[in-house]
N, CA, C and O atoms as CSV, one atom per row, in Angstrom:
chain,resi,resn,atom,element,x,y,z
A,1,UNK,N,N,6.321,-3.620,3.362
A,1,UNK,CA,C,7.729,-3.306,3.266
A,1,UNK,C,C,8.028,-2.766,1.872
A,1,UNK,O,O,7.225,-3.038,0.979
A,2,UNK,N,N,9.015,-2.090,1.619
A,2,UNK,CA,C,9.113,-1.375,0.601
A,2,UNK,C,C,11.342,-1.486,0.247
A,2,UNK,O,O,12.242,-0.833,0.777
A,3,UNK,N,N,11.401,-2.558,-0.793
A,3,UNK,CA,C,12.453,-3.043,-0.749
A,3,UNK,C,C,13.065,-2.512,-2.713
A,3,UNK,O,O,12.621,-3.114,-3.691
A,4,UNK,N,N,14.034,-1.398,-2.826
A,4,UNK,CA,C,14.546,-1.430,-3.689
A,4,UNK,C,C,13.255,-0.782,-4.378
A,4,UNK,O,O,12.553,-0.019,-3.715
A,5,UNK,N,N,12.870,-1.153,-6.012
A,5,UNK,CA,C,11.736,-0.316,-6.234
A,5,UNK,C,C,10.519,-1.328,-6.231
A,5,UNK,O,O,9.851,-1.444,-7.258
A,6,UNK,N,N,10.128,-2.278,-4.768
A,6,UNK,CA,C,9.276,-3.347,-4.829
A,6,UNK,C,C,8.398,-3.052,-3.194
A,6,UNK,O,O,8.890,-2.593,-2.163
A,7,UNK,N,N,7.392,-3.373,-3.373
A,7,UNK,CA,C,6.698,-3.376,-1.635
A,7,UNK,C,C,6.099,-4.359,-1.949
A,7,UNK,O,O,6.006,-4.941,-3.030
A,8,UNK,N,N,5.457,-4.654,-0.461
A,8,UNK,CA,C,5.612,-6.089,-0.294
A,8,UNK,C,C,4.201,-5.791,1.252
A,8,UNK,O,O,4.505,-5.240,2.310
A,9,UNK,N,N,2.888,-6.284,0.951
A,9,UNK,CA,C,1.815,-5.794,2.065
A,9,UNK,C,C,1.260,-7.300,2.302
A,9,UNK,O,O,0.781,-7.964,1.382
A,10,UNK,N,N,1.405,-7.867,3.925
A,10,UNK,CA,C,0.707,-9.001,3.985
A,10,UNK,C,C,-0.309,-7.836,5.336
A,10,UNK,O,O,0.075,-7.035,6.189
A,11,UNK,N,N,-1.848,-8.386,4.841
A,11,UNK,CA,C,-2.314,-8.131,5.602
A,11,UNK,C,C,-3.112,-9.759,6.819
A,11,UNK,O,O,-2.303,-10.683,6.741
A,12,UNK,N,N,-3.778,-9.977,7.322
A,12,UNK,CA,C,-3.952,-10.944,8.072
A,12,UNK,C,C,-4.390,-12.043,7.119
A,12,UNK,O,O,-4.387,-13.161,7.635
A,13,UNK,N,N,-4.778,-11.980,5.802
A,13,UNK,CA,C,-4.930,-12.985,5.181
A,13,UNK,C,C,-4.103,-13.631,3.995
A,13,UNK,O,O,-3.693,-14.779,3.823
A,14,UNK,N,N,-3.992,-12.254,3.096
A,14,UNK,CA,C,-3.215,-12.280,2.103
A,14,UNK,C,C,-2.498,-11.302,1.531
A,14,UNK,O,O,-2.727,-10.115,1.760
A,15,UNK,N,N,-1.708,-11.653,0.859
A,15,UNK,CA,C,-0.357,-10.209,0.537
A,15,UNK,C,C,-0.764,-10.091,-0.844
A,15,UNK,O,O,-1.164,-10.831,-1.743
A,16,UNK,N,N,-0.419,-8.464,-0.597
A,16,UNK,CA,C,-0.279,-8.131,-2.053
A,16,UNK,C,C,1.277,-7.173,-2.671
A,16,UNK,O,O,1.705,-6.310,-1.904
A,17,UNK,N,N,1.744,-7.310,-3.518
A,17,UNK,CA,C,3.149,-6.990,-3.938
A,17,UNK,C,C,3.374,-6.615,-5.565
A,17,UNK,O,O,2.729,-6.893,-6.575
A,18,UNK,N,N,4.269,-6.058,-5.389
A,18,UNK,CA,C,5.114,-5.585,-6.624
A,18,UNK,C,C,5.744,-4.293,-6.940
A,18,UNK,O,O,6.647,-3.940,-6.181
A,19,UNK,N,N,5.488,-3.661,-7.747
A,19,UNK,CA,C,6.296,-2.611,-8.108
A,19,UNK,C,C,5.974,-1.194,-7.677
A,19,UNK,O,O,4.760,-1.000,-7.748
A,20,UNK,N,N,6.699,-0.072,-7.227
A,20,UNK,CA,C,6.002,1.498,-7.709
A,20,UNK,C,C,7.471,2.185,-7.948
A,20,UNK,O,O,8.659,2.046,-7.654
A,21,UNK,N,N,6.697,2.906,-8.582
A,21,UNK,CA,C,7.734,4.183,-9.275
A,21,UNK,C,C,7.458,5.390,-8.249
A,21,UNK,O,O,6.325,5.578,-7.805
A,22,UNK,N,N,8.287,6.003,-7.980
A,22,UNK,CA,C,8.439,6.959,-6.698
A,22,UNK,C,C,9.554,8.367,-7.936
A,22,UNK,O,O,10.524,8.254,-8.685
A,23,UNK,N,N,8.633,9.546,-7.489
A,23,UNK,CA,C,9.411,10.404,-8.024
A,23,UNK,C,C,9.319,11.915,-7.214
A,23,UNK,O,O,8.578,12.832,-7.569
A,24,UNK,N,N,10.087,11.944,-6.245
A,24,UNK,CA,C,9.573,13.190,-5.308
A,24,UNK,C,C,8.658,12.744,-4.620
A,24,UNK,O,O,8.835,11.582,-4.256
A,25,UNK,N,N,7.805,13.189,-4.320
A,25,UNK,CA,C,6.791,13.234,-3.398
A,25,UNK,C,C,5.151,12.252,-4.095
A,25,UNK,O,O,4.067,12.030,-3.555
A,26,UNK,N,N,5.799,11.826,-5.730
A,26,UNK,CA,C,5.145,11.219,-6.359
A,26,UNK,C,C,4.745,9.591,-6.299
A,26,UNK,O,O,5.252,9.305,-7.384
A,27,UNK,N,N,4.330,8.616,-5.929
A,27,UNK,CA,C,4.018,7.541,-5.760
A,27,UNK,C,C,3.366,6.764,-6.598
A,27,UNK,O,O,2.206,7.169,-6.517
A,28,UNK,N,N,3.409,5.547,-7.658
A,28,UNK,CA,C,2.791,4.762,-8.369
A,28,UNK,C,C,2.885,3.661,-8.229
A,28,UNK,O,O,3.992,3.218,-7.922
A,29,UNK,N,N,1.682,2.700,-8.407
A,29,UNK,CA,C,2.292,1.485,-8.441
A,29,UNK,C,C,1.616,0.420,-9.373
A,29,UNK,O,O,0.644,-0.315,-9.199
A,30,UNK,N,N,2.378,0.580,-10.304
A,30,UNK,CA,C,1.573,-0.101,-11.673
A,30,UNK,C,C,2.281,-1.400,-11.918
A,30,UNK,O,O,2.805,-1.340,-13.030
A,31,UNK,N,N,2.427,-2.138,-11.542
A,31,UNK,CA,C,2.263,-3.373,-11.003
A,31,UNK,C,C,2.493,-4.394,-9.628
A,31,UNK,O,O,3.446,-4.686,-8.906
A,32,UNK,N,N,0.708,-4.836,-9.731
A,32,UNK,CA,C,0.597,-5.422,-8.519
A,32,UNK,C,C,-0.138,-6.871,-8.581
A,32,UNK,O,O,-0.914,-7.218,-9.471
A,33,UNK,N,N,0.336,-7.800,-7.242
A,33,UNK,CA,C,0.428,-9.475,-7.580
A,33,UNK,C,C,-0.445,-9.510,-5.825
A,33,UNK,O,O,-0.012,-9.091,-4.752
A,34,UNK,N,N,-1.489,-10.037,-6.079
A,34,UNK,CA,C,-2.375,-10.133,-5.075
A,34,UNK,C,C,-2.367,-11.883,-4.805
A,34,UNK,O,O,-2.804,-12.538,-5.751
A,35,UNK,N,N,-1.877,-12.699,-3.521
A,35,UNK,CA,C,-2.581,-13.708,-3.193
A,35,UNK,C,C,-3.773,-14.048,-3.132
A,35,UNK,O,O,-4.207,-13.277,-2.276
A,36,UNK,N,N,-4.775,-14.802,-3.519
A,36,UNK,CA,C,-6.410,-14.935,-3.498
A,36,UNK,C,C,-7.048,-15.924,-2.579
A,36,UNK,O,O,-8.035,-16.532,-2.995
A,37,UNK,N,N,-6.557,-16.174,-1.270
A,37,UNK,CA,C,-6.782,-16.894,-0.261
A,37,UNK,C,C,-8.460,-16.423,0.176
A,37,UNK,O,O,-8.740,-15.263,0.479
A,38,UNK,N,N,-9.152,-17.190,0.151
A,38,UNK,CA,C,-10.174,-17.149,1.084
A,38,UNK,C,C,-10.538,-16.937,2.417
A,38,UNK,O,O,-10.531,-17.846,3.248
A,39,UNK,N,N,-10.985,-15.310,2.765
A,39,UNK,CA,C,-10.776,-15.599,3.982
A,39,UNK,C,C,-12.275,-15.182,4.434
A,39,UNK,O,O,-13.217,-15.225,3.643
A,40,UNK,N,N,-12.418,-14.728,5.937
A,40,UNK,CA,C,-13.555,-14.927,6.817
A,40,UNK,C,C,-14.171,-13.347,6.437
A,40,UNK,O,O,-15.333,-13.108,6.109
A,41,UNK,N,N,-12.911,-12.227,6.594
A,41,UNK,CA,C,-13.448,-11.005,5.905
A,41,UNK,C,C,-12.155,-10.294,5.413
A,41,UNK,O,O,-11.190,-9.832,6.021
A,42,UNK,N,N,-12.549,-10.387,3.817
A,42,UNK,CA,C,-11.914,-9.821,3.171
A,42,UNK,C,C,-11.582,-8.201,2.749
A,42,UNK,O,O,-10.819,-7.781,1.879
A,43,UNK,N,N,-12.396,-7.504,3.642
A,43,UNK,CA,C,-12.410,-5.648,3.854
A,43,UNK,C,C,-10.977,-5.406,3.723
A,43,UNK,O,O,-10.884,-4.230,3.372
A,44,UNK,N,N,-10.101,-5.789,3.800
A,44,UNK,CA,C,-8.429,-5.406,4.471
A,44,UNK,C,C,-8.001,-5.280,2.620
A,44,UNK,O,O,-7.646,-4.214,2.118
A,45,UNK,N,N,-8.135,-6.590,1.828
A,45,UNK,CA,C,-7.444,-7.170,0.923
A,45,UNK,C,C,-8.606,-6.245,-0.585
A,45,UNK,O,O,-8.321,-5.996,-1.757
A,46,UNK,N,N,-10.050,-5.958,0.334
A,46,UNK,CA,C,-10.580,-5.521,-0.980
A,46,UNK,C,C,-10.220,-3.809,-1.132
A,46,UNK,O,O,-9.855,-3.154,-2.107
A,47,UNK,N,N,-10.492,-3.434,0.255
A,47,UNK,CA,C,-9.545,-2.059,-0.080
A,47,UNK,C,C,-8.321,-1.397,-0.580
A,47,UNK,O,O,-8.151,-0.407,-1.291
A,48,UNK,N,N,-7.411,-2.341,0.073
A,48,UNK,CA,C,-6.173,-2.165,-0.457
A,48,UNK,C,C,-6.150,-2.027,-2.439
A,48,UNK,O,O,-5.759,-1.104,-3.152
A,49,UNK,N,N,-6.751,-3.383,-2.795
A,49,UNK,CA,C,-6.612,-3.656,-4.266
A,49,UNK,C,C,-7.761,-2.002,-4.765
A,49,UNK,O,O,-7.792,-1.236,-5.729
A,50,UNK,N,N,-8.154,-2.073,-4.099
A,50,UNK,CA,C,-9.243,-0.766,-4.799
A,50,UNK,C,C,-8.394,0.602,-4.595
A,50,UNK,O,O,-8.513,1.343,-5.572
A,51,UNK,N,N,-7.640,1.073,-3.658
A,51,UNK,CA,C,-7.252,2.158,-3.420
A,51,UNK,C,C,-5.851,2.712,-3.726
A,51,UNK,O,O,-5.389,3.853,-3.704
A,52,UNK,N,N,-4.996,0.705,-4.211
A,52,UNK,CA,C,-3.664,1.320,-5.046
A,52,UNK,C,C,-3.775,1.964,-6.277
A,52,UNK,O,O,-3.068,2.928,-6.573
A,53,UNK,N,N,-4.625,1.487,-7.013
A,53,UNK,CA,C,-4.376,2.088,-8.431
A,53,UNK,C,C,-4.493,3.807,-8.522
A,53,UNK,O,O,-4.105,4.485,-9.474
A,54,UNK,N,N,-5.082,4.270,-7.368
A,54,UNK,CA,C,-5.696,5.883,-7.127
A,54,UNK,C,C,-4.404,6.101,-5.830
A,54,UNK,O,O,-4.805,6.528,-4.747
A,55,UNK,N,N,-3.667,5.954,-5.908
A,55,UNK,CA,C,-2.596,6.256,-4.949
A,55,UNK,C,C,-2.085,7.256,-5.428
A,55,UNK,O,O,-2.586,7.087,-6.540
A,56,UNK,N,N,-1.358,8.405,-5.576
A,56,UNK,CA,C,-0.872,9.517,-6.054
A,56,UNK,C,C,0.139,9.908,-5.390
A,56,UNK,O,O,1.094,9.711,-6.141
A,57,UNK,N,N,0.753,10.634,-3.800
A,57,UNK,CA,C,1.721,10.855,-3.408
A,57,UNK,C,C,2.233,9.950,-2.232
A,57,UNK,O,O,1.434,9.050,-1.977
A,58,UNK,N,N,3.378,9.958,-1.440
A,58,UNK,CA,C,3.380,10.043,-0.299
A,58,UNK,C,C,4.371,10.722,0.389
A,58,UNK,O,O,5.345,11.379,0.020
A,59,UNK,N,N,3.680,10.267,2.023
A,59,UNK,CA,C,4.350,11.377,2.777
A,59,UNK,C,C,5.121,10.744,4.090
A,59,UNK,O,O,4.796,9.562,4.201
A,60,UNK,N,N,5.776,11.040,4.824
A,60,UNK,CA,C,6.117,10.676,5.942
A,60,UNK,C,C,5.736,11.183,7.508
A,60,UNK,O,O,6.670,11.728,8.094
A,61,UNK,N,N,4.784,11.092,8.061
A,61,UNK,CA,C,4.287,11.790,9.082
A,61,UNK,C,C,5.961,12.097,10.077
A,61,UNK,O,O,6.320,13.209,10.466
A,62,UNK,N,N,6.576,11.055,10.250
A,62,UNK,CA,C,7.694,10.346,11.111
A,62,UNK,C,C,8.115,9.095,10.982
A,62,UNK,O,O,7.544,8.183,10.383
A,63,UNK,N,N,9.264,9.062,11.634
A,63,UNK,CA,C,10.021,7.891,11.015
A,63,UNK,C,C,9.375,6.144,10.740
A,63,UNK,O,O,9.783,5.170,10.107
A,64,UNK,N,N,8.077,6.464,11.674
A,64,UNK,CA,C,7.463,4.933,11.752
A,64,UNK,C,C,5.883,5.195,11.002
A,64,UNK,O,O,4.941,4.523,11.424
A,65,UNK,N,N,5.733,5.859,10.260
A,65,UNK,CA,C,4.342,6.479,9.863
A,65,UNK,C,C,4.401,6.446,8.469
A,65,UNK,O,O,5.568,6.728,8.198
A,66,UNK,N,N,3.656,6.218,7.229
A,66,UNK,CA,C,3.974,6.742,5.766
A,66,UNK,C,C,2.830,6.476,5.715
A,66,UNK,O,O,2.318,5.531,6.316
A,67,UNK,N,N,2.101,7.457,4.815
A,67,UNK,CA,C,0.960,7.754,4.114
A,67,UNK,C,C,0.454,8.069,2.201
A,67,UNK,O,O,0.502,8.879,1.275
A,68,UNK,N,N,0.147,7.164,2.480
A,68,UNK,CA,C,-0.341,6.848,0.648
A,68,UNK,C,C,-1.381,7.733,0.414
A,68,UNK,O,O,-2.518,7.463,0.801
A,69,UNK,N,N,-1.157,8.628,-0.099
A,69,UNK,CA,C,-2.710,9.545,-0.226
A,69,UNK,C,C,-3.240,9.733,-1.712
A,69,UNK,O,O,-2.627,10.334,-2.594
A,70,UNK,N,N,-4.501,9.111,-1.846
A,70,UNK,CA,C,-5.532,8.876,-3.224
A,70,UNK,C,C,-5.458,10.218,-3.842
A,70,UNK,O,O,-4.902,11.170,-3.293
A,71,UNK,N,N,-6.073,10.273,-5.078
A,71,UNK,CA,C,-6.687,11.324,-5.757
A,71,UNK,C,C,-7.764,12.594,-4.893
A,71,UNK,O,O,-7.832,13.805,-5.103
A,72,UNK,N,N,-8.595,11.632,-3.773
A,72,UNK,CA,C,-9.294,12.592,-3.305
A,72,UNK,C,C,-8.585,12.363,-1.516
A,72,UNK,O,O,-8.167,11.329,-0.996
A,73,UNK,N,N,-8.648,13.295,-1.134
A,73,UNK,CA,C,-8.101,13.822,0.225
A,73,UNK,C,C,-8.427,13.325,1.405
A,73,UNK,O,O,-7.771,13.509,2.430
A,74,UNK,N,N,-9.595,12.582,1.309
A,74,UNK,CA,C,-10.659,11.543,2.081
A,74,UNK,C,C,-9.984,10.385,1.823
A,74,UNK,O,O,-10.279,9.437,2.550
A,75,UNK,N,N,-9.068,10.190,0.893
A,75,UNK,CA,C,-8.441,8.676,0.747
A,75,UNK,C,C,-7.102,8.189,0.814
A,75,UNK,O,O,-6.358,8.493,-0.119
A,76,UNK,N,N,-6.671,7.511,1.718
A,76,UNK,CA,C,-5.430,7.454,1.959
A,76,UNK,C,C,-5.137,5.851,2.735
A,76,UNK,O,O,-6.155,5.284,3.131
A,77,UNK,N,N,-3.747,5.104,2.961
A,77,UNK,CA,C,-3.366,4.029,3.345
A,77,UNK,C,C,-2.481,4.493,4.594
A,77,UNK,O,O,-1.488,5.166,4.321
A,78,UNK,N,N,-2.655,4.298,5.495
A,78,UNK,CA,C,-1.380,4.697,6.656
A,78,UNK,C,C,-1.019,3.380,6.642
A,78,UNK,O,O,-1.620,2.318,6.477
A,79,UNK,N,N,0.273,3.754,6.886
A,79,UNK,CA,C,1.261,2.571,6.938
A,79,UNK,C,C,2.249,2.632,8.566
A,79,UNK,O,O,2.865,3.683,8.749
A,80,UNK,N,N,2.340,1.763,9.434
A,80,UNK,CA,C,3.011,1.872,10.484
A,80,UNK,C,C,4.274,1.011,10.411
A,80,UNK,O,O,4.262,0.028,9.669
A,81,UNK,N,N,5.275,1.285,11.069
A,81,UNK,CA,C,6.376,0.305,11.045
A,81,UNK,C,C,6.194,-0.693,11.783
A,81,UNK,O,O,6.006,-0.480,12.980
A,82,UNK,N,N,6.197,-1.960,11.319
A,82,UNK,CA,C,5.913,-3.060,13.205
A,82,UNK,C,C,7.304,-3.646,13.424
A,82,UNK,O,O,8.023,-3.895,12.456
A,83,UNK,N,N,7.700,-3.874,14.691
A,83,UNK,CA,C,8.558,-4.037,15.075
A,83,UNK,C,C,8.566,-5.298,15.430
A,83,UNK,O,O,7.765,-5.718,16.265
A,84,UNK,N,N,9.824,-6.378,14.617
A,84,UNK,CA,C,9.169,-7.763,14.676
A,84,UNK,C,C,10.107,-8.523,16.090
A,84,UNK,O,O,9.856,-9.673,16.450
């Protein structure tokens, strides 16, 4: 979720949160607060932490779609809306 200038990512184990600066089509997010829960597989929580700091724009495919796209073009976060 992305609240004011704060997001907010729980994935099935643990969340990670805090700040980005958004300027146009520009995306940053230089500070971030990771929960450190132990879990069974952590792939979800180690990517994420590896692929914000290289985050660079985003985009909106459609209204339920946003895309974080890295430095290189091969790297990106899709984001879906879930409907609770």
């Amino acid at each position: 979720t992305f609240e004011g200038n704060g997001f907010n990512i729980q994935t099935n184990c643990n969340m990670i949160q805090g700040e980005y600066t958004l300027l146009g089509d520009s995306i940053s997010f230089p500070l971030t607060l990771t929960t450190e829960m132990a879990c069974d597989n952590m792939a979800t929580e180690d990517a994420l932490r590896k692929m914000l700091p290289d985050i660079v724009t985003i985009s909106m495919d459609n209204d339920s779609t946003m895309r974080l796209n890295g430095s290189k073009p091969s790297e990106y976060i899709l984001l879906t809306k879930q409907d609770r």
